[in-house]
LOLUM-508385 format. One record per atom (N, C-alpha, C, O): residue in one letter; x, y, z. Coordinates in steps of 0.2 Angstrom, whole numbers, plus 2048, in hexadecimal, padded with zeros to 3 digits. Example, Ala and Ser with C-alpha at 12.3 -4.5 7.8 and 13.67 -1.06 7.14 Angstrom:
2
A8427E4827A83E7EA827A8427F0827A8477EF82AS8407F5823S8447FB824S840800827S843806828
***
This chain:
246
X64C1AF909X6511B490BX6541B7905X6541B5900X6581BD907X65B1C0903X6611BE8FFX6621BE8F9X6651BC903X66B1B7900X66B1B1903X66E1B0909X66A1AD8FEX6691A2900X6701A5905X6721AB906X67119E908X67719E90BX67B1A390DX6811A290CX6781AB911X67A1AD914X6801AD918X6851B0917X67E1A891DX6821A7923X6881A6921X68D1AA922X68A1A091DX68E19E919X6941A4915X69A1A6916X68F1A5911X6921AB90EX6961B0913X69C1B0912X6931B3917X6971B891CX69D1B2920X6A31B3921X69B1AD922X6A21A9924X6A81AA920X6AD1AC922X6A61A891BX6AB1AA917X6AE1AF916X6B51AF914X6AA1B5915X6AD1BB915X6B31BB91CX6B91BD91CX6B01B9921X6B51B9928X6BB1B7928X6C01B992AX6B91AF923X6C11AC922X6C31AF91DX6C91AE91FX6C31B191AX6C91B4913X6CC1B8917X6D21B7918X6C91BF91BX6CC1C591EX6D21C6920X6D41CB920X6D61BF921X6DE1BE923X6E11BE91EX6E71C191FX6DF1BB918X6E41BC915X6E51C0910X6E91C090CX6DF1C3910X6DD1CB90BX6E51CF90CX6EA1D0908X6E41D2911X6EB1D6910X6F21D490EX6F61D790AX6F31CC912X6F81C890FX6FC1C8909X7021C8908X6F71C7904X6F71C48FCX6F21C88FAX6ED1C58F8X6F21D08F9X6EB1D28F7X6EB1D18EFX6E51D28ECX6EE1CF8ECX6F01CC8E4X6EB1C78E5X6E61C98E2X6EC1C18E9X6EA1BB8E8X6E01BB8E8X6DC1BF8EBX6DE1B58E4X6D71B78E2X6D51B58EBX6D81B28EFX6CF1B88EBX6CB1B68F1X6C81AF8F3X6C61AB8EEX6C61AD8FAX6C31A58F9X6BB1A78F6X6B71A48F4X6BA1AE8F7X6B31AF8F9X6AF1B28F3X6B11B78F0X6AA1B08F1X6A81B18ECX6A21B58EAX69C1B48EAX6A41BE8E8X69D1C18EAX6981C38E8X6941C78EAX6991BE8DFX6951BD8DCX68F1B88DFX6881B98DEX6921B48E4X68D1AF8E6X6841B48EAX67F1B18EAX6861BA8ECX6811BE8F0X67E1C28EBX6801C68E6X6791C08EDX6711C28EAX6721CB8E6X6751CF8E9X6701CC8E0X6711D38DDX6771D68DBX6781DC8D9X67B1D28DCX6821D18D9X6851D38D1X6891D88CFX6801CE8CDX6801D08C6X6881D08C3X68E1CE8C4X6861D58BEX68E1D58BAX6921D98BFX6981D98BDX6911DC8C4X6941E28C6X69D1DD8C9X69E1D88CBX6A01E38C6X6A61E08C9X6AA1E28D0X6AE1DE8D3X6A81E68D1X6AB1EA8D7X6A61EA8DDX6A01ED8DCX6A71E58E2X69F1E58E7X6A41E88EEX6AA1E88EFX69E1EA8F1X6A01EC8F9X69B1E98FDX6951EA8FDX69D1E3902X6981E0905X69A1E290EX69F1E3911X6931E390FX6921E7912X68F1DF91BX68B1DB91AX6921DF920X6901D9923X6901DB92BX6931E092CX68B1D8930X6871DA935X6861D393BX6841CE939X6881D5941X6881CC944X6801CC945X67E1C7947X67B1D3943X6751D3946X6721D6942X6761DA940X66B1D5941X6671DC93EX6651E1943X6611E5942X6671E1949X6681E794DX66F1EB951X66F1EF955X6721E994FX6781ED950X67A1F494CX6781F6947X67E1F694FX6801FE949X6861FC948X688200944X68C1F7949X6931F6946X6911F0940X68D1EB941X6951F193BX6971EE935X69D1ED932X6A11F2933X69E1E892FX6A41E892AX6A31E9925X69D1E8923X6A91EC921X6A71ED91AX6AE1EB916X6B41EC917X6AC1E7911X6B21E390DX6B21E4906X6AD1E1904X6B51E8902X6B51E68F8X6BA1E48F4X6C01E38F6X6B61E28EFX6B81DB8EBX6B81DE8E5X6B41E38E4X6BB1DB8E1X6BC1DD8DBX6BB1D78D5X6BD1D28D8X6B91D58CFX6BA1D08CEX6BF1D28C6X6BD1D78C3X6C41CE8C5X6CA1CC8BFX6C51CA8BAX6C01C78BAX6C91CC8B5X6C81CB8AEX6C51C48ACX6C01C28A8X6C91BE8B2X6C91B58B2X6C11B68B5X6BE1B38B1X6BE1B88BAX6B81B78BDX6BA1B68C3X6B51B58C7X6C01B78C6X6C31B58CEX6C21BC8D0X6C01C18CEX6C31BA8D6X6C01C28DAX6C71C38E0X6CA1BE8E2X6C81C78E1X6CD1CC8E4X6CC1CF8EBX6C71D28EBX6CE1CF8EFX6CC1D78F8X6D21DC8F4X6D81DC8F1X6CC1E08F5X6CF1E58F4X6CF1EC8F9X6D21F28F8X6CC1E98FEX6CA1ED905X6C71E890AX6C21E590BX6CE1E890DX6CA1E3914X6C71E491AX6C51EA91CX6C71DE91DX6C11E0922X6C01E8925X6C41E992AX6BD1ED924X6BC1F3927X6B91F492BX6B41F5928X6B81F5931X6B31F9936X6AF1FD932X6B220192EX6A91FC934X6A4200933X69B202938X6981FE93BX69A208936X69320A93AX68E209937X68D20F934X689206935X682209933X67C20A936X67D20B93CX677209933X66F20E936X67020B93EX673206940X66D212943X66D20F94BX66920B94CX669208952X663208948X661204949X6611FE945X65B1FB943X6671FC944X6671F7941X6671F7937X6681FC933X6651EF936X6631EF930X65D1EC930X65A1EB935X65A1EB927X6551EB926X6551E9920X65A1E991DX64E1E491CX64D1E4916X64C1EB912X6481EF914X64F1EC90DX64E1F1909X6461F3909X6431F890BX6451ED907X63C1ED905X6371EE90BX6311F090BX63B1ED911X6361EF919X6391F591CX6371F7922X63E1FA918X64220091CX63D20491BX639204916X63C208921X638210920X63B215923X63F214928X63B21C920X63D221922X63D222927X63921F92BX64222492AX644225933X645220937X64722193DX64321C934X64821693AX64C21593DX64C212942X652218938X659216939X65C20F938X65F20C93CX65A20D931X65D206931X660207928X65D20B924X666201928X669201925X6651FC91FX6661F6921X6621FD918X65E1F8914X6641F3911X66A1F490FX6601EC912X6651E7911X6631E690AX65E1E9908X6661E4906X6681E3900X66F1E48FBX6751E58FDX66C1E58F4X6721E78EFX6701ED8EBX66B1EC8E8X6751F38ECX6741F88E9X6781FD8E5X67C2018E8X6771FC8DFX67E1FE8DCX6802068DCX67C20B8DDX6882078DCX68820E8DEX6882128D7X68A2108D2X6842188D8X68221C8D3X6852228D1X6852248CCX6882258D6X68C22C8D6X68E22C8DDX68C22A8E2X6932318DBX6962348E2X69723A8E5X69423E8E1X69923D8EAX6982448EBX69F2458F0X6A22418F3X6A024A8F1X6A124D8FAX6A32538FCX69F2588F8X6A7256901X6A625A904X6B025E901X6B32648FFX6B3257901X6BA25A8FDX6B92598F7X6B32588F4X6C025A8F5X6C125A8EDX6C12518EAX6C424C8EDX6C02528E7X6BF2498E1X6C52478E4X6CA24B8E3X6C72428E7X6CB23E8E9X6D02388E3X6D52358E5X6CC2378DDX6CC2368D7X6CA22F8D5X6CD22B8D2X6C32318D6X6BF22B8D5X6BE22A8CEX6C222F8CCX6BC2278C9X6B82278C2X6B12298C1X6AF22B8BBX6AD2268CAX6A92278C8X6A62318C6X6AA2358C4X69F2328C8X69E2378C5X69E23C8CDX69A23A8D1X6A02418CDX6A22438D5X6A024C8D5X6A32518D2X69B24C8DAX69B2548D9X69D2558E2X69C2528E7X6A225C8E0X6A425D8E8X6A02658E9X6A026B8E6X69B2618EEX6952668F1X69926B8F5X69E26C8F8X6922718F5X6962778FAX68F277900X68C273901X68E27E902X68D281909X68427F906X68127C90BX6812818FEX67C2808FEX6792798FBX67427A8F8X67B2758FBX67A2718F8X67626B8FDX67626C903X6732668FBX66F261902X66B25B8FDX66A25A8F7X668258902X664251900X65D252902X65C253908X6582538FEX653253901X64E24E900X64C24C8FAX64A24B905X646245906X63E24990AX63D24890FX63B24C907X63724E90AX63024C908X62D251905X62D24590AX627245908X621248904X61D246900X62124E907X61D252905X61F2548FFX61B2588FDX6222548FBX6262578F3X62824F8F2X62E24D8F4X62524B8F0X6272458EBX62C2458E6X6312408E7X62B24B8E1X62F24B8DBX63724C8DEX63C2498DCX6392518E5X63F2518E8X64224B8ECX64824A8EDX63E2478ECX63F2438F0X64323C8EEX6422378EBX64B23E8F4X64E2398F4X65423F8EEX65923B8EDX6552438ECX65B2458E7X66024B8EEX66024D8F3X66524B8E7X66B24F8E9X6672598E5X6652598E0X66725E8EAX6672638E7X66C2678E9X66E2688EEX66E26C8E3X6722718E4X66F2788E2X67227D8E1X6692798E3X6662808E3X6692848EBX66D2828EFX6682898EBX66A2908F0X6642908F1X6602948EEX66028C8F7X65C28E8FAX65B28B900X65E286901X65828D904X65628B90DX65228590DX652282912X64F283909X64D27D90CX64627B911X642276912X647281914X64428291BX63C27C91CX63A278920X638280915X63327A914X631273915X62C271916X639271914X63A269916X63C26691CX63D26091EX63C26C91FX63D26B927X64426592AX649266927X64326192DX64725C92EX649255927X64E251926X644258923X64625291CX64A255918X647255912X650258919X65525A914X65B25A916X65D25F91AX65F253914X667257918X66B25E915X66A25F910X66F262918X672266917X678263915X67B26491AX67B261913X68225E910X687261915X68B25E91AX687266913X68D26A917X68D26991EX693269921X688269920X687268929X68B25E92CX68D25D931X68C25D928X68D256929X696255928X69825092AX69925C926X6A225A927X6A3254925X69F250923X6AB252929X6AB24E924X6A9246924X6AB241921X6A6248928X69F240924X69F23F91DX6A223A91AX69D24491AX69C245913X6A224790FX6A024A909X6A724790FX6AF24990EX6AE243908X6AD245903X6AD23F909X6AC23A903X6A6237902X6A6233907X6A02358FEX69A2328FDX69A22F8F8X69C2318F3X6972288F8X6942268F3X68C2248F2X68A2218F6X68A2258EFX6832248F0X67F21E8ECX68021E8E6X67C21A8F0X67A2138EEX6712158EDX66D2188F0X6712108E6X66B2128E4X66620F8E8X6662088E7X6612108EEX65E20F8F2X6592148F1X65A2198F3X6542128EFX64C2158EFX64C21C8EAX6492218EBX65221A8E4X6522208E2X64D2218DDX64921D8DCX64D2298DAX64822B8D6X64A2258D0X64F2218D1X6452268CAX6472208C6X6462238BCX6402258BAX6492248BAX6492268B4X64B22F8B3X6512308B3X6482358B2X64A23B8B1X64B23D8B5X64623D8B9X6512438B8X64E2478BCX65124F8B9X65724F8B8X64D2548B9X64F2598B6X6502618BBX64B2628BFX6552648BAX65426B8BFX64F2708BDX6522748B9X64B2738BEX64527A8BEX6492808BDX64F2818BFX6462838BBX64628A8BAX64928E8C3X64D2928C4X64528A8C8X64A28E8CCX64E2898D1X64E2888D7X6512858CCX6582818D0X65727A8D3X65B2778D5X64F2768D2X64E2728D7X64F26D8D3X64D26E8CDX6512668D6X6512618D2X64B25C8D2X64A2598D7X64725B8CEX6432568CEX63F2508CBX63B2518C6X64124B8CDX63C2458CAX6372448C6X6322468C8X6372418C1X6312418BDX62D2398C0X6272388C1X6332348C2X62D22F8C5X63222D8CCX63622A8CCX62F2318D0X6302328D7X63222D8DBX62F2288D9X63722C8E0X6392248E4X6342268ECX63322B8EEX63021F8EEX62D2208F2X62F2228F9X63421F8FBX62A2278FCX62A22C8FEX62A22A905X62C22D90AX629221905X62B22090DX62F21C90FX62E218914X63321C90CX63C214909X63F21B90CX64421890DX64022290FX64522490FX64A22590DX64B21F90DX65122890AX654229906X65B22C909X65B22C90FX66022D905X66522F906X66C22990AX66F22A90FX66C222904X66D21F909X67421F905X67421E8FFX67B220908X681221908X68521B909X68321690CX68B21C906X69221A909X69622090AX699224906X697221911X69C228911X6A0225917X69F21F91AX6A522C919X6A822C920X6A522A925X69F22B927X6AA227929X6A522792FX6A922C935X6AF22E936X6A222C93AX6A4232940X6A722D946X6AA22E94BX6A5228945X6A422194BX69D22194EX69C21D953X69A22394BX69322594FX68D220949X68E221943X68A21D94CX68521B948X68221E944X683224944X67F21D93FX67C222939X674220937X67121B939X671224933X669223932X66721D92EX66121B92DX66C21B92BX66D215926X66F215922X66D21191EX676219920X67C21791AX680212920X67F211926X68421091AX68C21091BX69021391CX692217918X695212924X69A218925X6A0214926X6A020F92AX6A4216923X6AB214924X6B2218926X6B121E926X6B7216929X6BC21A927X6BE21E923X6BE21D91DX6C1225925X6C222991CX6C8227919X6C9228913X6CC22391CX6D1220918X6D021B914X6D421B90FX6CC216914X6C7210911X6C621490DX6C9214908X6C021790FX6BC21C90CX6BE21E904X6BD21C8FEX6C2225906X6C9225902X6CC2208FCX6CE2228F7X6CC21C8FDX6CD2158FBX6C82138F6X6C92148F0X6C32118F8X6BE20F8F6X6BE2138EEX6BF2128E8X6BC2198F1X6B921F8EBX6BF21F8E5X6BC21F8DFX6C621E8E6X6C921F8E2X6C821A8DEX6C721B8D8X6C72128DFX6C620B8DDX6C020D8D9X6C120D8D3X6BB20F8DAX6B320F8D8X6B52118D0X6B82168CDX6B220A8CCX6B220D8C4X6AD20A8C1X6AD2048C1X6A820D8BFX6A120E8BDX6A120A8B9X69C2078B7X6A72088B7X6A72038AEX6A51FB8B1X6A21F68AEX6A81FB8B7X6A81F58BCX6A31F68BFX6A61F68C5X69D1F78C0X6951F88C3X6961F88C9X6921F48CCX69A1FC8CEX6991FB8D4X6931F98D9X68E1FC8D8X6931F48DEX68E1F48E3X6911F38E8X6971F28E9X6891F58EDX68C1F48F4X6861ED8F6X6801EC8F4X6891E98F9X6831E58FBX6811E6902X6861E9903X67D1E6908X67C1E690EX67A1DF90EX6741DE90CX67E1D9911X67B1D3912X6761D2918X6761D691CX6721CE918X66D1CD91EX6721C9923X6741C4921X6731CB928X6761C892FX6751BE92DX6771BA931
***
């Protein structure tokens, strides 16, 4: 399994949840170092599901003190992910609709408003800007671009950003099948990969707002939370997000 004692672990995530907001000062019982991919990262968002086929989840962050105790820093939250559920990272494919389990650190952020006042590194996208996943173009596959162009080529494998309102009002994006090493802009705007993320793990997978509606496999939360979260996020503290196995 992905994380020894699972079960256990998300119980406990259950039982802290009362007294998170009580005493948000006070260290937590719950330990989230204990979950697999974890590492140095200080700032974790664990991600938890009563099924691997459900679309609602909770979502809870932790912070870990200077001592090694750890902190709630965001309690239990409502949340939506993939309509069909979750999944092992390593068994996720394109268009499924499921949310890959594991831990994945966040690498940059985006959205649709202005920098909410994050640290970490934040581009606020416009009308031409998009995600494109398009098999057939490798080297594009799986990035952010901001060229002035249609697209058209890529048919259904390119989000429009802007089309998406405020879903995307705040975004974090989790390294999940991303490219790996350089990536460079061309002579006409397009961004591309030197060593490509594969072409059938699909991509673009999020922590953003949520609409209430199930999603293709990010993370959707409230924009309040949400809100919340981004301003907390500090790169110096390795954020992750983990998605536990039910």
């Amino acid at each position: 399994m992905l994380f020894a004692g699972a079960a256990i672990a998300i119980a406990s995530l259950v039982a802290v949840v009362g007294g998170a907001s009580a005493a948000p000062a006070a260290p937590t019982a719950f330990d989230p170092s204990s979950l697999a991919g974890v590492g140095d990262s200080s700032q974790v968002i664990v991600v938890t599901a009563k099924n691997s086929r459900t679309s609602y989840a909770t979502v809870r962050a932790y912070e870990r003190r200077a001592d090694g105790t750890w902190r709630s820093v965001l309690g239990a939250t409502p949340a939506r992910i993939g309509y069909s559920g979750m999944v092992p990272a390593s068994d996720r494919r394109q268009g499924t609709g499921k949310t890959p389990i594991g831990a994945f650190p966040i690498v940059t952020t985006f959205g649709r408003l202005a920098n909410p006042g994050t640290e970490m590194p934040y581009v606020k996208f416009d009308r031409n800007d998009a995600w494109t996943y398009n098999p057939r173009s490798p080297s594009t596959y799986n990035l952010f671009q901001t060229a002035n162009r249609s697209w058209r080529s890529f048919g259904s494998y390119v989000e429009w950003l802007w089309r998406y309102g405020s879903q995307y009002n705040y975004v974090a994006v989790m390294d999940y099948n991303l490219p790996k090493g350089e990536v460079r802009t061309g002579a006409d705007g397009i961004r591309r990969a030197a060593n490509p993320a594969n072409t059938t793990k699909g991509g673009g997978i999020f922590l953003h707002v949520s609409n209430g509606k199930p999603t293709a496999g990010c993370i959707a939360i409230p924009q309040a939370q949400m809100a919340k979260v981004m301003r907390w996020l500090d790169p110096a503290k390795k954020p992750i997000v983990v998605v536990a196995r039910p």
